[in-house]
C-alpha positions as CSV (number, residue, x, y, z in Angstrom):
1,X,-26.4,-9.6,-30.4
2,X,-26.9,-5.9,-31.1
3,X,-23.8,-5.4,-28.7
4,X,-21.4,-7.9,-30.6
5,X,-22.9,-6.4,-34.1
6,X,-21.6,-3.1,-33.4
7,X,-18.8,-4.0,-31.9
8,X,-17.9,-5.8,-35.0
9,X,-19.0,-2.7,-37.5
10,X,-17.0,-0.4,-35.4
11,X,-13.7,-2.9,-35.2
12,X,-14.0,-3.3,-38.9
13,X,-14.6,0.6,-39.9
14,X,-11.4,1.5,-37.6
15,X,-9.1,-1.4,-39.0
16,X,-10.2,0.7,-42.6
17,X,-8.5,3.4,-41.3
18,X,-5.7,2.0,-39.6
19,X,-2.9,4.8,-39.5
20,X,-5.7,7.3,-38.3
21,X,-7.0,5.2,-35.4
22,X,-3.9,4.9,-34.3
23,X,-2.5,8.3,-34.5
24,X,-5.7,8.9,-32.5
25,X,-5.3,6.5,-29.8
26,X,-1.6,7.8,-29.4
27,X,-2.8,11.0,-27.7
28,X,-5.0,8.7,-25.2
29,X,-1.6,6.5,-24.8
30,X,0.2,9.3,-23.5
31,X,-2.3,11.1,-21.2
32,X,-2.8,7.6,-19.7
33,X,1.1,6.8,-19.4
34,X,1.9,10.2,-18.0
35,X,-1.2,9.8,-15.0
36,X,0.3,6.6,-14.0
37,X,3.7,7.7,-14.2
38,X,3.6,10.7,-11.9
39,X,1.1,8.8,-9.9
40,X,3.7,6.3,-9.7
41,X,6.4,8.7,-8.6
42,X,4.6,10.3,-6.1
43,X,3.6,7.0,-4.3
44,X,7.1,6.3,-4.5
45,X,8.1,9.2,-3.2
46,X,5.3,9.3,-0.5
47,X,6.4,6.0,1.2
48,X,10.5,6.9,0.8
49,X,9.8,10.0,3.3
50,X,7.0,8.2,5.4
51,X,10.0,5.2,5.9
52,X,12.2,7.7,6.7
53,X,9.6,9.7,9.2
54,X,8.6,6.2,10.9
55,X,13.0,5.6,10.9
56,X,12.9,8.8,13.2
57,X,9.8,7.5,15.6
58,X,6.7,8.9,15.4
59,X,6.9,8.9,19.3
60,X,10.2,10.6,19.6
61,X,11.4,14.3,19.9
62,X,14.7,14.9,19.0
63,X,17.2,17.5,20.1
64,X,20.1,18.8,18.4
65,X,22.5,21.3,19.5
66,X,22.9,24.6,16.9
67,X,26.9,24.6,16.8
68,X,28.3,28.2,17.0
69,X,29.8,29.7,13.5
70,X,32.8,31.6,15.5
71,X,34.4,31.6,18.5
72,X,33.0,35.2,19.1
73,X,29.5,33.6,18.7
74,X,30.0,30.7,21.0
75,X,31.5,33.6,23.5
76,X,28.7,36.0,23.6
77,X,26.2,32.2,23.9
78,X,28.0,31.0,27.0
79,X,27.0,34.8,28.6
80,X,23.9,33.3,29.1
81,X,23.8,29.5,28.2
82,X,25.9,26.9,29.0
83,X,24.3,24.9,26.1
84,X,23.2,21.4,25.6
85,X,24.4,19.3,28.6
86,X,23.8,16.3,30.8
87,X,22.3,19.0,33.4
88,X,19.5,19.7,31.0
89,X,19.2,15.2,30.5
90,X,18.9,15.4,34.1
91,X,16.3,18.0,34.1
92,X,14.1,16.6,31.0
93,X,14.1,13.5,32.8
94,X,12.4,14.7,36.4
95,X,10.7,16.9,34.9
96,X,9.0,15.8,31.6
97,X,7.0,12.7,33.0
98,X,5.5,11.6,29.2
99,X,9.2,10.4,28.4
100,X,9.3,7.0,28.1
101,X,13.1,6.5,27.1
102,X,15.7,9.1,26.7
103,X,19.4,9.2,25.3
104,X,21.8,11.7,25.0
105,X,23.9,11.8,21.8
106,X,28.2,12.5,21.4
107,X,29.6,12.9,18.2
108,X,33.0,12.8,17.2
109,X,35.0,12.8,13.5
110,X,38.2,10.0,14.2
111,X,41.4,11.1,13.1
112,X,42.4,7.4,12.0
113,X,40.4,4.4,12.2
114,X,41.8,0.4,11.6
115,X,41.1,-1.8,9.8
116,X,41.9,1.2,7.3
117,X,38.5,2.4,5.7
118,X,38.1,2.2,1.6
119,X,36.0,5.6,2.1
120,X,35.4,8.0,4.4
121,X,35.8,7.0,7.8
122,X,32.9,6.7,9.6
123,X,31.5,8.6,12.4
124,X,31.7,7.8,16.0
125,X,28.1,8.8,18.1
126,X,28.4,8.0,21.7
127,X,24.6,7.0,23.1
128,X,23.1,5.0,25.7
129,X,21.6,1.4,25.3
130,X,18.3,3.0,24.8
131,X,18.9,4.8,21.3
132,X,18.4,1.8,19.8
133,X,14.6,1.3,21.0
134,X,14.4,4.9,20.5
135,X,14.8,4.4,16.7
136,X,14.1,0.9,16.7
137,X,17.2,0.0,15.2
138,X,17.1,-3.7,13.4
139,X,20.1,-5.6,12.9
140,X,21.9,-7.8,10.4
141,X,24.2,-9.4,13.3
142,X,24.6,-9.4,16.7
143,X,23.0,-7.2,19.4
144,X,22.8,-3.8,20.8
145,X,25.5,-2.9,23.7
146,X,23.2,-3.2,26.9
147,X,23.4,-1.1,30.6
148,X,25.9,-3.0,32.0
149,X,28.2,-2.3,29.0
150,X,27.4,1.5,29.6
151,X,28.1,1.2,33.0
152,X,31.6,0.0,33.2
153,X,32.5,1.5,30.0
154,X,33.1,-1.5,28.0
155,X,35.5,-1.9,24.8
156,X,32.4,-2.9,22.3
157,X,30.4,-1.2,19.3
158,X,28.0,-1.4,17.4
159,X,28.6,-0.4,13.1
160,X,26.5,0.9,10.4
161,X,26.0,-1.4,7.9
162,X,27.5,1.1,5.7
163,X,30.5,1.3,8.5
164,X,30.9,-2.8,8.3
165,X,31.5,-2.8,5.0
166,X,33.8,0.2,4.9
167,X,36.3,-1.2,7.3
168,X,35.5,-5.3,7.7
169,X,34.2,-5.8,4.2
170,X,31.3,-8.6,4.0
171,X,32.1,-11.3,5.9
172,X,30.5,-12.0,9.3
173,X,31.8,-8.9,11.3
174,X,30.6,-9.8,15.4
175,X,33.7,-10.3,17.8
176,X,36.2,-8.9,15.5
177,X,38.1,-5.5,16.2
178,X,37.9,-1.8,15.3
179,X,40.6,0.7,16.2
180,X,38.7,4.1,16.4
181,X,41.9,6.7,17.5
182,X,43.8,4.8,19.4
183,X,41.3,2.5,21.3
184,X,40.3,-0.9,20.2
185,X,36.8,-2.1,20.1
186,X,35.0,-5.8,19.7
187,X,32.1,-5.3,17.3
188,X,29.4,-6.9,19.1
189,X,26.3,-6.1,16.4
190,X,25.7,-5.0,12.8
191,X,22.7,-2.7,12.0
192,X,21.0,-3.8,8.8
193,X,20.9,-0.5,6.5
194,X,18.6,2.1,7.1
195,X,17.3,4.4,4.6
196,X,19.8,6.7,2.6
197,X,18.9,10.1,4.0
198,X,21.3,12.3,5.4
199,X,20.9,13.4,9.2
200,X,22.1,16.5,10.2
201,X,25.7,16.4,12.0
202,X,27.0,18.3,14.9
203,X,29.0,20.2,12.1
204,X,26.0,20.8,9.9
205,X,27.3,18.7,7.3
206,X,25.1,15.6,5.8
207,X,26.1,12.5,7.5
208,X,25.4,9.3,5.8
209,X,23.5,7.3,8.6
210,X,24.6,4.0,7.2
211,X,28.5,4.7,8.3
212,X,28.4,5.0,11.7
213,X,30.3,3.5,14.7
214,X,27.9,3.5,17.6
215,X,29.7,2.9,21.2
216,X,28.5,3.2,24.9
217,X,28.5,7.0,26.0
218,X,30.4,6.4,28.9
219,X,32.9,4.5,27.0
220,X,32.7,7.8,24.3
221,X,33.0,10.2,27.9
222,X,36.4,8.4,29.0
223,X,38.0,7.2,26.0
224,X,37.7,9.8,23.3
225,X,38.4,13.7,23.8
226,X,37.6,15.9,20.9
227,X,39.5,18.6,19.7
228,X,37.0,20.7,18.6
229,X,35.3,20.5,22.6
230,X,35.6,24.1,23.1
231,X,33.4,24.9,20.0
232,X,30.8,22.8,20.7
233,X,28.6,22.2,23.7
234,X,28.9,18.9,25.7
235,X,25.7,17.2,24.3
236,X,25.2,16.7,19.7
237,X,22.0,15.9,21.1
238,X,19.9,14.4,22.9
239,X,17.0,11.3,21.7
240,X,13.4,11.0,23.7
241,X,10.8,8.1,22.8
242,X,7.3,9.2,24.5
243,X,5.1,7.1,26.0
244,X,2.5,6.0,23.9
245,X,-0.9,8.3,25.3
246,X,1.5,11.1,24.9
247,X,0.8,14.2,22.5
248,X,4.0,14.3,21.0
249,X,3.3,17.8,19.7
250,X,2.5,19.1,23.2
251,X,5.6,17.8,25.0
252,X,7.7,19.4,22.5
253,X,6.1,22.8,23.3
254,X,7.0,21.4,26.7
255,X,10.2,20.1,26.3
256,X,11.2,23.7,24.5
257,X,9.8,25.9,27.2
258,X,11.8,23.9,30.2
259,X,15.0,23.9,27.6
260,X,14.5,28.2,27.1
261,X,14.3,28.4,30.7
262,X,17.8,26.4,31.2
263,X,19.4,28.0,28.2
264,X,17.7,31.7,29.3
265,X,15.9,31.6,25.8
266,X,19.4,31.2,24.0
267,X,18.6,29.4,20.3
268,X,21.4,27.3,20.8
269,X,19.2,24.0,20.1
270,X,16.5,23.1,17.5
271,X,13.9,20.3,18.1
272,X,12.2,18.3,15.7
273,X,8.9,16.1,16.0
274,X,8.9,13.7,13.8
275,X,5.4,12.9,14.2
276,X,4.7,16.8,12.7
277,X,7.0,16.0,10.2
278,X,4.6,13.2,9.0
279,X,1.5,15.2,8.8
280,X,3.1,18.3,7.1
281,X,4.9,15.6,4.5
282,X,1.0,14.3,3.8
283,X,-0.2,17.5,3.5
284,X,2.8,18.2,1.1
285,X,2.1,14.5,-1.0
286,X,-0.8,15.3,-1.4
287,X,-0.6,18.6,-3.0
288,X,2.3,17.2,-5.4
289,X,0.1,14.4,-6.3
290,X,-2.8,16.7,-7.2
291,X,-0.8,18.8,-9.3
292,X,1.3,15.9,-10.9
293,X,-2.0,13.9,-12.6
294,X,-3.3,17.8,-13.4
295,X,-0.2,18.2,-15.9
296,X,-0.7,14.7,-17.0
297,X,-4.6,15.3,-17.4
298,X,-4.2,17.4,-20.0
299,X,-2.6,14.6,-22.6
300,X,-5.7,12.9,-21.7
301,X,-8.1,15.9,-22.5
302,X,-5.5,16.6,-25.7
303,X,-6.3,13.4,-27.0
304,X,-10.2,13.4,-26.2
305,X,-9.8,16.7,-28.5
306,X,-8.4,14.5,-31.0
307,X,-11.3,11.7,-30.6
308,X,-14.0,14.3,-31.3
309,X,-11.7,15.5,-34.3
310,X,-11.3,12.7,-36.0
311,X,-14.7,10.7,-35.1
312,X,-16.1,14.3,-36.8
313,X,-14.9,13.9,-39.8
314,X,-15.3,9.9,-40.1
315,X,-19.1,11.8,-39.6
316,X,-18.7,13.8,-43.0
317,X,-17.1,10.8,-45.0
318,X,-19.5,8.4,-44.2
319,X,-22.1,10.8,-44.5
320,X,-24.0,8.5,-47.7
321,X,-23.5,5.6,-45.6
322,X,-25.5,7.1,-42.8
323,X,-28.3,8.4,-45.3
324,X,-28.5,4.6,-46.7
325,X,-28.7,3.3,-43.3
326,X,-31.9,5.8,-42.1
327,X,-33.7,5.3,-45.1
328,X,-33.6,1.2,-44.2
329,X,-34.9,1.8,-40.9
330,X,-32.0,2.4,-38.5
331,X,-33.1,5.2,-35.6
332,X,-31.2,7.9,-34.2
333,X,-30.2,5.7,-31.6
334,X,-28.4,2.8,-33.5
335,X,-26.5,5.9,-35.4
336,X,-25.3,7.0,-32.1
337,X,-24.7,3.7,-30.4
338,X,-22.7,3.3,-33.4
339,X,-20.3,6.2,-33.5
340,X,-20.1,6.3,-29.2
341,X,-19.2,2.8,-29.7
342,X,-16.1,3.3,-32.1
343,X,-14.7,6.2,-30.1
344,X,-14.8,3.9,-26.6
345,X,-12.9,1.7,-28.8
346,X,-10.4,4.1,-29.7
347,X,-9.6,5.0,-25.8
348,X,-10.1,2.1,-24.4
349,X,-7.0,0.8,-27.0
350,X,-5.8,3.4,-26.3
351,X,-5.4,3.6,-21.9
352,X,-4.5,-0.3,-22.7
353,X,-1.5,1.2,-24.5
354,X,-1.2,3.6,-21.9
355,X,-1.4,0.9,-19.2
356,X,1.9,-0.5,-21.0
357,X,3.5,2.8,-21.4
358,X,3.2,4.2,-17.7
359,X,4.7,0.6,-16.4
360,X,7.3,1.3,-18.6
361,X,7.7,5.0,-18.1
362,X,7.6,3.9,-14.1
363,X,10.4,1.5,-15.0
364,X,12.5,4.4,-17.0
365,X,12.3,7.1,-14.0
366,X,13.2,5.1,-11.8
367,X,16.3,3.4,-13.5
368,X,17.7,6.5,-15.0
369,X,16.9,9.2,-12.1
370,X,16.8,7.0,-9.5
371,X,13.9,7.6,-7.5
372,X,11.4,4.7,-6.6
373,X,8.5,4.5,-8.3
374,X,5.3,2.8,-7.1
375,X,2.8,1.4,-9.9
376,X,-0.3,0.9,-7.6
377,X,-3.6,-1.0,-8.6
378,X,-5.5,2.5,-8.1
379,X,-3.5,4.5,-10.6
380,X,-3.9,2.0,-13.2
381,X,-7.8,1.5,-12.9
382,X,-8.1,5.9,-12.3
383,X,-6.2,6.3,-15.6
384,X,-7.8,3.5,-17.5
385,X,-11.2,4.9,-16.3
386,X,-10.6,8.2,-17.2
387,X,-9.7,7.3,-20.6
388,X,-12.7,5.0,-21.2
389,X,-14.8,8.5,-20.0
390,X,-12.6,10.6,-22.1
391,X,-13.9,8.3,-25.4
392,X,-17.3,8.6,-24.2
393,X,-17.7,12.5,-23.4
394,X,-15.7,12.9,-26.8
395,X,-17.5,11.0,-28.5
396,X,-21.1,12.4,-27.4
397,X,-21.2,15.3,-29.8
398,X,-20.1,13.8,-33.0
399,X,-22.2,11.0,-32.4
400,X,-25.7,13.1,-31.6
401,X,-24.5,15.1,-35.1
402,X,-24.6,12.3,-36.9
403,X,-27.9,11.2,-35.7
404,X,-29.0,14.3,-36.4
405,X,-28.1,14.1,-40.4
406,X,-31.2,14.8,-42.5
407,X,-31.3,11.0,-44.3
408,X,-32.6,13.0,-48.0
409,X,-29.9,14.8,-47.8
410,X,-26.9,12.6,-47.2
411,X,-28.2,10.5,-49.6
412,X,-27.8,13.3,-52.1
413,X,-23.9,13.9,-50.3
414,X,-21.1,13.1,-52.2
């Protein structure tokens, strides 16, 4: 009864002062808005680059070959390397005994492709049937090419989704033909679309890993011959999936050290563990996130400020009211319970507001930037708390003032 009793006093003293109340709560609605906003980009954010990390394999290691800037580069390289080849496949493979599956990579840019693209034409990579467990590659139609396809260099490929579309548009695209040059190939799968990150070409441009045509690599080997051969070495790259009581990390120093000694410590290839790239990218989240709902904290300590500003001077115009209601028998308590129990009102309205604003706010980011945005369950119950705690530590010192009010004397207040 005492609860509901001041619940009601306090809803009907700050419905008197309507405009003020709210003004008030607008600096709560904010703080609370702005935590759940950033929190929500961040989470988006967070599981965009850990999709893309798992899209890699946590359990691979992948090599790329550094191409060579000039042909005086590439001249004083081959002194002492002969860069990234099938030798060094052969060598990772009896040598490195924590690979599980292994693929070696050809790219090449097509001077003409049919049916004629409505972009840019897509990208030819040349791999073995294990890339696609390597990446775990899932698909919209069809299958992967298999061993046997590899071995006798069959006519067949695999496209992108973003390559199906570009040249076959949306029907069903499995046993119809591509013409990649001048061979023909029977499209025998259709990846579903992977996450819109660039990879990193063999020309160092960003290559959108959607638009890809992906055929045997003997089939690549005896069909295709690339122009720009002599400025590159004979392998993009090369794919490894560990096995699964592997330390990814470790067989990378590995795999580095027996690649040096091939190469005669030549930097002509770069390899990247995805499963490192996962921890620092956590590390990294987490930072960003810590900093992100510290910028938005301080809306919420701005409007606690304003709380304590405005629940002070409610204090000194109700002063009288306070005097009449000692000098009945209230205690110091009942004044405080009072004023503590309008200001929780105040940010609790206000982080309910808030609540409202940082779905929409969530909403607006990611429709007008473009980034995914995550509202989780924490964010909204971190924020609302935080508000709720805001009204109360705000709230503590005008409150205990008010108690505090000699009862003579603001009888005598006018």
């Amino acid at each position: 009864m005492i609860l509901l009793s001041d619940l009601g006093q306090a809803f009907g003293n700050l419905r008197a002062q309507k405009t003020r109340t709210f003004l008030t709560a607008v600096g709560i609605v904010f703080g609370v808005g702005s935590v759940i906003g950033m929190m929500a980009i961040g989470a988006g954010a967070r599981e965009e680059s850990l999709r893309f990390i798992e899209q890699l394999g946590v359990r691979n290691i992948l090599i790329d070959s550094r191409p060579a800037m000039s042909q005086e580069e590439l001249q004083q390289r081959r002194r002492s390397s002969p860069g990234l080849s099938e030798r060094d496949v052969r060598i990772l493979r009896a040598n490195i005994d924590a690979v599980e599956l292994l693929s070696p990579r050809r790219t090449l840019h097509p001077a003409a492709a049919l049916p004629k693209p409505s972009r840019d034409i897509p990208e030819l990579y040349g791999v073995s049937p294990a890339y696609s467990a390597i990446h775990s590659l899932q698909f919209a139609e069809g299958r992967f090419f298999d061993q046997s396809d590899d071995d006798r260099s069959a006519l067949v490929c695999v496209l992108g989704e973003g390559a199906k579309v570009n040249m076959l548009g949306y029907d069903p695209a499995v046993g119809k033909f591509v013409k990649v040059n001048d061979t023909w190939l029977e499209v025998v799968g259709v990846l579903k679309e992977q996450l819109m990150a660039g990879s990193q070409s063999s020309g160092g441009t960003m290559q959108d890993v959607n638009n890809i045509i992906y055929v045997p690599a003997n089939t690549f080997q005896y069909r295709y011959w690339d122009r720009s051969a002599n400025m590159r070495d004979e392998l993009d790259g090369v794919e490894l999936r560990l096995r699964p009581e592997a330390d990814s990390i470790e067989v990378a120093k590995v795999v580095t050290a027996v690649l040096n000694s091939t190469h005669h410590d030549t930097q002509d290839f770069t390899v990247t563990i995805p499963a490192a790239l996962l921890a620092q990218q956590q590390r990294t989240q987490k930072i960003f996130t810590y900093v992100m709902v510290a910028i938005a904290a301080i809306s919420l300590l701005v409007g606690g400020i304003g709380i304590m500003n405005i629940v002070l001077a409610t204090v000194l115009e109700r002063t009288r009211e306070i005097g009449i209601r000692r000098s009945v028998g209230a205690r110091r308590w009942d004044i405080v319970r009072q004023f503590m129990t309008e200001s929780v009102l105040i940010s609790a309205g206000g982080g309910l507001l808030g609540i409202g604003f940082g779905f929409f706010l969530a909403w607006l980011i990611a429709r007008t930037a473009e980034w995914k945005t995550i509202v989780t369950t924490v964010s909204v119950v971190v924020a609302f708390g935080v508000s709720v705690a805001v009204g109360v530590l705000f709230g503590v010192y005008p409150a205990v003032k008010a108690s505090r009010i000699n009862p003579i004397e603001a009888l005598r207040y006018e």
